[in-house]
ZADO-432123 format. One record per residue (C-alpha): x negated, z, y negated; residue in three letters. Coordinates in nm, 2 decimals. Each point is the difference from the previous one (the first is absolute). Example, Ala and Ser with C-alpha at 12.3 -4.5 7.8 and 13.67 -1.06 7.14 Angstrom:
KOLGU       x       z       y  code
KOLGU   -1.23    0.78    0.45   ALA
KOLGU   -0.14   -0.07   -0.34   SER
***
This chain:
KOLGU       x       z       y  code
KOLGU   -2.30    0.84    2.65   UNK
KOLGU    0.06   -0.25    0.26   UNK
KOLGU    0.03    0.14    0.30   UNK
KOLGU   -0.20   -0.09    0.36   UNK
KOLGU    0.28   -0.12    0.19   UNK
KOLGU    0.05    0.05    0.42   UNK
KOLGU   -0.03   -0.24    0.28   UNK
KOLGU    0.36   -0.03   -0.02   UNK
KOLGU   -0.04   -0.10   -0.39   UNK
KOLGU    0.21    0.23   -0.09   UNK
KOLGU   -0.09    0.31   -0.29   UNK
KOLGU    0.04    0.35    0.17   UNK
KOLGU    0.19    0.20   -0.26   UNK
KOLGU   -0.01    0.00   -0.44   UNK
KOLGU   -0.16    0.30   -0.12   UNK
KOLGU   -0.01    0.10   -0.32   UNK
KOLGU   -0.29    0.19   -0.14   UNK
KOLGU    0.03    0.25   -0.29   UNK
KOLGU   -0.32    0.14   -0.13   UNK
KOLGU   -0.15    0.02   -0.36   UNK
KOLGU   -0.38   -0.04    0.10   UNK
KOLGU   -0.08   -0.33    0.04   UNK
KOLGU   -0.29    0.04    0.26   UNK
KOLGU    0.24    0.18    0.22   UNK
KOLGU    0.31   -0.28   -0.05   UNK
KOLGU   -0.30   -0.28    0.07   UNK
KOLGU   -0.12    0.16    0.32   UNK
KOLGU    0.33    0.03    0.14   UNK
KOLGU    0.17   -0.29   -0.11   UNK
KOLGU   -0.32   -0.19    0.21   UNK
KOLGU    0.04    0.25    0.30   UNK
KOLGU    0.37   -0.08    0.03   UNK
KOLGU   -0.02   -0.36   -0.04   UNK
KOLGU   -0.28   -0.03    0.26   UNK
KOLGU    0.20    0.15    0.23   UNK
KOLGU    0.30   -0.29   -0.07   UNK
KOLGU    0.23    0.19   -0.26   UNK
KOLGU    0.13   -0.10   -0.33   UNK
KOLGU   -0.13    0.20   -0.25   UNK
KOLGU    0.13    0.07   -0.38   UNK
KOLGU   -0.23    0.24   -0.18   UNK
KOLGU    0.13    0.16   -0.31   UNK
KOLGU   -0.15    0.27   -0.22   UNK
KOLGU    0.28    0.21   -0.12   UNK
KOLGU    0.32    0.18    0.09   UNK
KOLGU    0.26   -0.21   -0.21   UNK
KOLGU   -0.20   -0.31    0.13   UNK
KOLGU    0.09    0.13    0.35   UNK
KOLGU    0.38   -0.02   -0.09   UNK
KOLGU    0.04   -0.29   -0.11   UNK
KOLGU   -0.18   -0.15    0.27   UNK
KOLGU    0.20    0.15    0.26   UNK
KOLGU    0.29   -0.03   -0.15   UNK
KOLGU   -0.05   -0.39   -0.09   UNK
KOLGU   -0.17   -0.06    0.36   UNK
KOLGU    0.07    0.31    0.26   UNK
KOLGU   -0.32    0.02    0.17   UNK
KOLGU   -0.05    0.18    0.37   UNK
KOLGU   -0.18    0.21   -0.09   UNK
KOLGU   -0.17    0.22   -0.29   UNK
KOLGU   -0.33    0.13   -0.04   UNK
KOLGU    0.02    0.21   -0.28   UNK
KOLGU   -0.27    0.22   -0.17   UNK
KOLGU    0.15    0.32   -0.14   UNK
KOLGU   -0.26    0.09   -0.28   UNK
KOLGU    0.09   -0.29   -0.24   UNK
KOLGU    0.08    0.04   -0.42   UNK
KOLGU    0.36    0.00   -0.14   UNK
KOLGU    0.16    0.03    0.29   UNK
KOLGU   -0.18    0.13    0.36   UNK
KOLGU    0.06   -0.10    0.34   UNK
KOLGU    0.30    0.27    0.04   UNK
KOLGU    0.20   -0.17   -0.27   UNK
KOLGU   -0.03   -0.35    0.14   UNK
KOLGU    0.11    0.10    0.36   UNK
KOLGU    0.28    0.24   -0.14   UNK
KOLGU    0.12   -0.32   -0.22   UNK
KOLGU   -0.04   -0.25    0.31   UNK
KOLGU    0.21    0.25    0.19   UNK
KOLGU    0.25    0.00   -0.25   UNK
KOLGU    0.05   -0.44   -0.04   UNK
KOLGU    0.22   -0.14    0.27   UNK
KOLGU   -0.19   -0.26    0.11   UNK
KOLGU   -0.29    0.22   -0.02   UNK
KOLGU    0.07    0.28    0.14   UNK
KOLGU   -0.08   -0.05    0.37   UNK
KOLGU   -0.38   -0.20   -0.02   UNK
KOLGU   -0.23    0.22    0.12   UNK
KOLGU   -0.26    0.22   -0.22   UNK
KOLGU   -0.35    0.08    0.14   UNK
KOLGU   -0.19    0.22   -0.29   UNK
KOLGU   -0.38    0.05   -0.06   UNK
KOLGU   -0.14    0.27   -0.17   UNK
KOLGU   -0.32    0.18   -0.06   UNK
KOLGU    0.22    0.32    0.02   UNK
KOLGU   -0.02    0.17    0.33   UNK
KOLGU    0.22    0.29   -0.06   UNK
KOLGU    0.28    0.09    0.18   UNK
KOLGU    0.30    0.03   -0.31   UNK
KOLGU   -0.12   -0.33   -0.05   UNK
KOLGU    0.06   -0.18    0.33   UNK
KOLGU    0.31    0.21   -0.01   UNK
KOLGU    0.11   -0.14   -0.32   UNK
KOLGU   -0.07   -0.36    0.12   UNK
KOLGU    0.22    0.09    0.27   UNK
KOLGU    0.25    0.14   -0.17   UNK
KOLGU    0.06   -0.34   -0.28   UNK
KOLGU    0.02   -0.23    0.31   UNK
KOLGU   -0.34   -0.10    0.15   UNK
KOLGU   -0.05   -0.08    0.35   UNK
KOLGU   -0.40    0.06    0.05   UNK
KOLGU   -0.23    0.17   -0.24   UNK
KOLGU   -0.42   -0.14    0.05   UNK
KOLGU   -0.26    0.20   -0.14   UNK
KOLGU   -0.25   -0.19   -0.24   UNK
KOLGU   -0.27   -0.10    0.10   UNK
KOLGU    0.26   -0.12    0.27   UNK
KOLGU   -0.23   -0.19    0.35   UNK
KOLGU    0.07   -0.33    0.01   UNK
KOLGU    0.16    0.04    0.37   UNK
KOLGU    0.21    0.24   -0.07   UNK
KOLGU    0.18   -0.13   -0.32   UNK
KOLGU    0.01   -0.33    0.23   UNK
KOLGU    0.19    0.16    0.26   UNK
KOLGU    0.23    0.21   -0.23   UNK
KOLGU    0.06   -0.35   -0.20   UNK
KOLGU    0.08   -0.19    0.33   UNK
KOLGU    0.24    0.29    0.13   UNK
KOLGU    0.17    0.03   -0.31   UNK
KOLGU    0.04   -0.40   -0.02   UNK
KOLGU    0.12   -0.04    0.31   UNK
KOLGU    0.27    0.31   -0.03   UNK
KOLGU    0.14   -0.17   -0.32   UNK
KOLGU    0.06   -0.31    0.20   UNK
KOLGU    0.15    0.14    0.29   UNK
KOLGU    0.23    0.21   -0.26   UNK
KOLGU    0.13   -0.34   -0.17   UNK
KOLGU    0.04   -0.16    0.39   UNK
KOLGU    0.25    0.26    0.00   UNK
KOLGU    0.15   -0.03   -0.30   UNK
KOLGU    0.05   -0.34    0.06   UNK
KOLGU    0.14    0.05    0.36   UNK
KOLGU    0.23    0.27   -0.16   UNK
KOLGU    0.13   -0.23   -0.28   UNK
KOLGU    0.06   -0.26    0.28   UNK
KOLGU    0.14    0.22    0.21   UNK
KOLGU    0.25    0.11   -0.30   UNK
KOLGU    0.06   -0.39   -0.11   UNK
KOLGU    0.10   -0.06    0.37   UNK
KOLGU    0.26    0.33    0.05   UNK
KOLGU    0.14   -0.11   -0.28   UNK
KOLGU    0.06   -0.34    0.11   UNK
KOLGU    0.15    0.15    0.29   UNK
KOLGU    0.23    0.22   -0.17   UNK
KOLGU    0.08   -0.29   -0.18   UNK
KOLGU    0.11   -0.20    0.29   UNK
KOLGU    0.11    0.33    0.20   UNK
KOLGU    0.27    0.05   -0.29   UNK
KOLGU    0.14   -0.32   -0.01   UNK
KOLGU    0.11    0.06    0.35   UNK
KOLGU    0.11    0.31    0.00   UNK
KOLGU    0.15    0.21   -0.25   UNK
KOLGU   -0.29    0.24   -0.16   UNK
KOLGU    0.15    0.35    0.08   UNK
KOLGU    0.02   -0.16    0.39   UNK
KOLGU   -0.32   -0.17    0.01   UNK
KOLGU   -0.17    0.35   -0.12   UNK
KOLGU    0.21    0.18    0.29   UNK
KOLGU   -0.13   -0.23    0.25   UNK
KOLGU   -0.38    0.03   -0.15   UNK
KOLGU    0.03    0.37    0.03   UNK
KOLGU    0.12   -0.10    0.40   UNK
KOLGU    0.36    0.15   -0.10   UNK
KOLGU    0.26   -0.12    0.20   UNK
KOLGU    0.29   -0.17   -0.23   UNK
KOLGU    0.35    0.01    0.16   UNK
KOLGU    0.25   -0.15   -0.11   UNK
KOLGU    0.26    0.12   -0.29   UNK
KOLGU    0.34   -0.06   -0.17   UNK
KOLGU    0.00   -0.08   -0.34   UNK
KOLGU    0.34    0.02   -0.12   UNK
KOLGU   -0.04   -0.21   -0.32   UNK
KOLGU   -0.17   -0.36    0.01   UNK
KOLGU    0.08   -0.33   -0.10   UNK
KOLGU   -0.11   -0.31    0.17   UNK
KOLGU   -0.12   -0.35   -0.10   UNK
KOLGU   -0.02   -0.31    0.23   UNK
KOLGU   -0.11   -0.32   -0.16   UNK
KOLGU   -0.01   -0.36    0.18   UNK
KOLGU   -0.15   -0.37   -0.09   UNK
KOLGU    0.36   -0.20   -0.03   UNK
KOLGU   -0.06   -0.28    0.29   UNK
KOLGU   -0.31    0.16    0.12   UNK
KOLGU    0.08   -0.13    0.34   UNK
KOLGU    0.05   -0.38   -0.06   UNK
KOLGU   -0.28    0.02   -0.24   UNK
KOLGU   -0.25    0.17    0.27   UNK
KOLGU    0.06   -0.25    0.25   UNK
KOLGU   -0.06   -0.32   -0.21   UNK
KOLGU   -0.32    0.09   -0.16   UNK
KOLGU   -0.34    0.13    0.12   UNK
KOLGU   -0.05    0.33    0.11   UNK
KOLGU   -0.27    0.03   -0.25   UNK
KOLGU    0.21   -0.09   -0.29   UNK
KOLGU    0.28    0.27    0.09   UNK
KOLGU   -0.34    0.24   -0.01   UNK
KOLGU   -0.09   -0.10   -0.30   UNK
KOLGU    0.36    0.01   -0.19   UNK
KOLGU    0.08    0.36    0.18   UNK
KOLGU   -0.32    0.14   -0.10   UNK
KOLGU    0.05   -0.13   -0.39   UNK
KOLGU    0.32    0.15    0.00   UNK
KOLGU   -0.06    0.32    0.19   UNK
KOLGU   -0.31    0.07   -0.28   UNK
KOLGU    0.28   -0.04   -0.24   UNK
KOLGU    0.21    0.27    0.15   UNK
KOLGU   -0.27    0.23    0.07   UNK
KOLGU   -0.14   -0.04   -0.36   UNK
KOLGU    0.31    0.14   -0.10   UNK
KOLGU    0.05    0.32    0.24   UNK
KOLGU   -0.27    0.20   -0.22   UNK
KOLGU    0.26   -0.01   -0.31   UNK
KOLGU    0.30    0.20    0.21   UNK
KOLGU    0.00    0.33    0.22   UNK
KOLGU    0.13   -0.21    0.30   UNK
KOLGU   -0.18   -0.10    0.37   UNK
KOLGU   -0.09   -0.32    0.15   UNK
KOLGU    0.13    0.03    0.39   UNK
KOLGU   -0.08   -0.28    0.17   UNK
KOLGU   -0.07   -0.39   -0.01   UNK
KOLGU    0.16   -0.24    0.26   UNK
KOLGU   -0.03   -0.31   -0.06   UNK
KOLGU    0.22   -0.08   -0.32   UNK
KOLGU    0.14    0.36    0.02   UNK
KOLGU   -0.14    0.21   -0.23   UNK
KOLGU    0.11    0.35    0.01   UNK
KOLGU   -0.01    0.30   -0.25   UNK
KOLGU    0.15    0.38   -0.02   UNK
KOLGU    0.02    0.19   -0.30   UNK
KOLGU    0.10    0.37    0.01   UNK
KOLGU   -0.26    0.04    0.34   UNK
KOLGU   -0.21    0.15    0.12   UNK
KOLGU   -0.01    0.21   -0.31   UNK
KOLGU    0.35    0.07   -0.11   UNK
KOLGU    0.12   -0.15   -0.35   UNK
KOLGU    0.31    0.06   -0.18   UNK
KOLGU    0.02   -0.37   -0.17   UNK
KOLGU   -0.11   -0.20    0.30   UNK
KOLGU    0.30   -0.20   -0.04   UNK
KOLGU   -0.11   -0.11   -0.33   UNK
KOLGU   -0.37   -0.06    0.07   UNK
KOLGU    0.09   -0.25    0.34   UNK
KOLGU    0.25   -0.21   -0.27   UNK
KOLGU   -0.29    0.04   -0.27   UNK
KOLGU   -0.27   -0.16    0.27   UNK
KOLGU    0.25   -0.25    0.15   UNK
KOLGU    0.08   -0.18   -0.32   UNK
KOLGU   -0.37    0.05   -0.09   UNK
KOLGU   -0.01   -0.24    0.36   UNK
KOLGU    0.28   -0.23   -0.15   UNK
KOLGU   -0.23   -0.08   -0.33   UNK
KOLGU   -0.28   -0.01    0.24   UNK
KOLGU    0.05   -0.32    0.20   UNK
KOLGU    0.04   -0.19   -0.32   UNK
KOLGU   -0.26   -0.30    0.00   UNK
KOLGU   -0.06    0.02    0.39   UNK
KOLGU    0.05   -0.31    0.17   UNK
KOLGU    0.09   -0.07    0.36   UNK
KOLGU   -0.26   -0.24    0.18   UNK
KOLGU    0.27   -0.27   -0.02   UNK
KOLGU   -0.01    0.07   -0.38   UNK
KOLGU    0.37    0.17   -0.08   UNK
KOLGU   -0.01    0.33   -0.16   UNK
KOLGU    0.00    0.29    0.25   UNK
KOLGU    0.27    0.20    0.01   UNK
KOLGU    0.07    0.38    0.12   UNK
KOLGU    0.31    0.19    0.13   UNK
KOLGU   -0.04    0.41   -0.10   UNK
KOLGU    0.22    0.25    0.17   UNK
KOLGU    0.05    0.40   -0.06   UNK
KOLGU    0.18    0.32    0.17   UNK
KOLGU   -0.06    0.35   -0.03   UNK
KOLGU    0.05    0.27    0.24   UNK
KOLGU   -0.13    0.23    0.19   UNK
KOLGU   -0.29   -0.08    0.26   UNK
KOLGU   -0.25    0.05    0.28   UNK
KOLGU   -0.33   -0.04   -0.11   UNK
KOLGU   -0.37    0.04    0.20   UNK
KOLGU   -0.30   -0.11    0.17   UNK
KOLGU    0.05   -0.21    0.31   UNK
KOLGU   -0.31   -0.10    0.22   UNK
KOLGU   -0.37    0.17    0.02   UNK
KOLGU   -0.19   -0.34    0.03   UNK
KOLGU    0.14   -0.16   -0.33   UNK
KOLGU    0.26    0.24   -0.17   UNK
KOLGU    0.23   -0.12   -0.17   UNK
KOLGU    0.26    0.19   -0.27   UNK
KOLGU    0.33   -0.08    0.14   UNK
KOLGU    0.38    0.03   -0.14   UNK
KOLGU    0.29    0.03    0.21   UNK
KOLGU    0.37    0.06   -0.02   UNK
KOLGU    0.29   -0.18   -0.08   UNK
KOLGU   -0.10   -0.01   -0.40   UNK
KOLGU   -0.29   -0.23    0.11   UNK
KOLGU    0.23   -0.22    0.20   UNK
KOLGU    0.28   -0.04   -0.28   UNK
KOLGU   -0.31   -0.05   -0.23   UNK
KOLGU   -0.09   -0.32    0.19   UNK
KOLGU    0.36   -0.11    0.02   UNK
KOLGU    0.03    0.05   -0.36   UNK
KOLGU   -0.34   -0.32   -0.01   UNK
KOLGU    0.15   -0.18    0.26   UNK
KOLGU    0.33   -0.05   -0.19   UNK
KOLGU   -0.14   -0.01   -0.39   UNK
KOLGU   -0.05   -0.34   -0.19   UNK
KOLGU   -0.32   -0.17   -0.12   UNK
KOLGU   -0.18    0.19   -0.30   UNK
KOLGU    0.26    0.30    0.01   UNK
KOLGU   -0.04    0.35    0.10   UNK
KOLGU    0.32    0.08    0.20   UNK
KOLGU    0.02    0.44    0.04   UNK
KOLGU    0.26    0.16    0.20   UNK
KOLGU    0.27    0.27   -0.14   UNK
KOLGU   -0.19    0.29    0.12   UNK
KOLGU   -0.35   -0.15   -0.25   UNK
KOLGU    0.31   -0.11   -0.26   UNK
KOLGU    0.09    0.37   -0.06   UNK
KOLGU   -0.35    0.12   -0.04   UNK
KOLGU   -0.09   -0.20   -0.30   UNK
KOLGU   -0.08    0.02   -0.33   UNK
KOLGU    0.32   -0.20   -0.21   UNK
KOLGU   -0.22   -0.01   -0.28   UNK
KOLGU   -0.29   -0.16    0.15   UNK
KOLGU    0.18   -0.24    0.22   UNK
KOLGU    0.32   -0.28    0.03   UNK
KOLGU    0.19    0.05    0.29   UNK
KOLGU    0.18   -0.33    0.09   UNK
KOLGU    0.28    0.11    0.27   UNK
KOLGU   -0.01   -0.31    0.31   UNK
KOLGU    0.27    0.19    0.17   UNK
KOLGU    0.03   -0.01    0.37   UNK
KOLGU   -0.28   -0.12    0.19   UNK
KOLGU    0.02   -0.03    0.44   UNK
KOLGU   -0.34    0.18    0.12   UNK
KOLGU   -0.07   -0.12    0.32   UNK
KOLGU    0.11    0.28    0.26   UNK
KOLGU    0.11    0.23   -0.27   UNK
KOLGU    0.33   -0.20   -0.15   UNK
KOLGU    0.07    0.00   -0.36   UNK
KOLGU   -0.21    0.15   -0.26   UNK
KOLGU    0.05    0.02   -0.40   UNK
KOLGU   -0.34   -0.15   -0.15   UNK
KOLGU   -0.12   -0.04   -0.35   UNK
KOLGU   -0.27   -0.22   -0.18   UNK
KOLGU   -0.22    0.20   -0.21   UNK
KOLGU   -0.23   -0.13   -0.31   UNK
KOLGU   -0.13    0.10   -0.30   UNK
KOLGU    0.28    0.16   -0.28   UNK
KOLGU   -0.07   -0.26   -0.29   UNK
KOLGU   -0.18    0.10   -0.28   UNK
KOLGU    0.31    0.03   -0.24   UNK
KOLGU    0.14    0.26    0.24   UNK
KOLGU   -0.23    0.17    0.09   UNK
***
């Protein structure tokens, strides 16, 4: 039945019509579509199902005396489908009884018209009960929005801050700081960032930081560690914090040589490989929120500062860890290289070591 359609041009609402007498299904399929609706008359209850189902309508009109199966069973069965389950059911009925409106009531119906039904009336009923069901998926959608766009915030939220903090500070708990007696450390650098920075365009150093900071990122997901900070061509991660982890020693070396394999294929703009110093220390630390207007997850203490030493002095493509990251390691995971003595700017001497992978022969 095509409908009458608005000013607008638009249809007001699908209906669906379930009745078994065809004079009845004609009269109201033409009443409806005068009035600008899209009507689909069907004569039987499993016809009603599967057009619901195939084609979820606005809403039903649905006779309840009807052969095979009656009015009750179709609503009761519409209540039960997922994606049928929340159109709204108007039924008409001859019956005029109480346990019967009841009944309607009870399987899931909304309205309940008495046949014969005034034409005004079932008009009204139809138009409040259209307009309801569209107001209910304006909702729906806002919710599901609403739900797509906290979890996008989350998302972002958490690559910030560390979850368990960023809940804290949804919940406007205050986070102080703490000392966390077991971490390890990673600093990582672009070998010759500086004379390659200042003899190409800014937006090429973007674009070359950004490919290899995806990289890097990609790979934090894999190993229980946490990405600190970016600066520049420092790029800074913490394993062990801020949720304690016996074998955080191992994870940092697992993600740093992860880094080392990374960089393969990754030109500079000047079109030599890129290249990247790693170094590690583990100790105990300071760890917490600094600022209100953009908080930040901060480490301090002298294990981050030897940490950065350890970078500053390591060679191209190596990881360089200190003695203190040395000892906690796993000997059968890992080839320890001794350097020997290193000089640490402002701390002296220092015994290093160059960490990779144990070859496959002893492991």
């Amino acid at each position: 039945m095509n409908p009458v359609r608005t000013a607008s041009g638009a249809v007001r609402g699908d209906i669906l019509v379930v009745d078994d007498t065809l004079v009845n299904l004609r009269i109201l399929a033409e009443m409806l579509a005068a009035q600008g609706y899209k009507v689909r008359p069907v004569t039987s209850g499993p016809q009603a199902l599967q057009a619901a189902i195939a084609a979820p309508p606005d809403l039903v009109l649905l006779d309840i005396n009807m052969p095979g199966m009656t009015g009750y069973d179709v609503c009761q069965q519409l209540k039960a489908h997922s994606h049928t389950r929340d159109i709204p059911v108007i039924f008409m009925s001859a019956r005029d009884e109480v346990l019967d409106k009841i009944r309607a009531f009870e399987v899931g119906g909304v309205d309940y018209v008495t046949k014969p039904f005034h034409l005004e009336e079932l008009l009204a009923r139809v138009a409040t009960h259209v307009s309801l069901r569209a107001l209910q998926r304006q909702l729906q959608d806002s919710a599901k929005a609403l739900a797509d766009e906290k979890r996008r915030t989350d998302d972002l939220l958490y690559s910030m801050l560390p979850r368990s903090v960023a809940n804290a500070l949804r919940e406007g708990k205050t986070v102080e700081g703490d000392a966390f007696p077991a971490v390890s450390v990673l600093f990582c650098d672009i070998v010759d960032f500086t004379a390659t920075a200042s003899s190409h365009s800014p937006r090429a150093i973007f674009d070359l930081l950004g490919l290899l900071y995806t990289r890097f990122d990609a790979l934090l997901g894999r190993h229980p560690v946490y990405k600190i900070e970016t600066v520049g061509d420092c790029y800074m991660i913490a394993g062990g914090v801020p949720d304690p982890d016996p074998n955080h020693a191992d994870a940092v070396v697992a993600v740093a040589l992860d880094m080392v394999d990374a960089v393969a294929g990754i030109k500079l703009p000047g079109g030599a490989p890129l290249q990247i110093r790693i170094g590690i220390n583990s100790g105990p630390i300071v760890a917490g929120v600094v600022g209100t207007r953009m908080p930040r997850f901060c480490l301090y203490g002298d294990t981050v500062n030897i940490a950065s030493r350890m970078e500053t002095t390591s060679t191209p493509m190596h990881v360089q860890v200190s003695e203190s990251t040395c000892a906690l390691l796993d000997r059968n995971r890992w080839q320890l290289d001794p350097r020997g003595e290193i000089e640490l700017k402002g701390r002296g001497t220092m015994r290093s070591y160059f960490v990779s992978r144990m070859p496959r022969s002893r492991a």
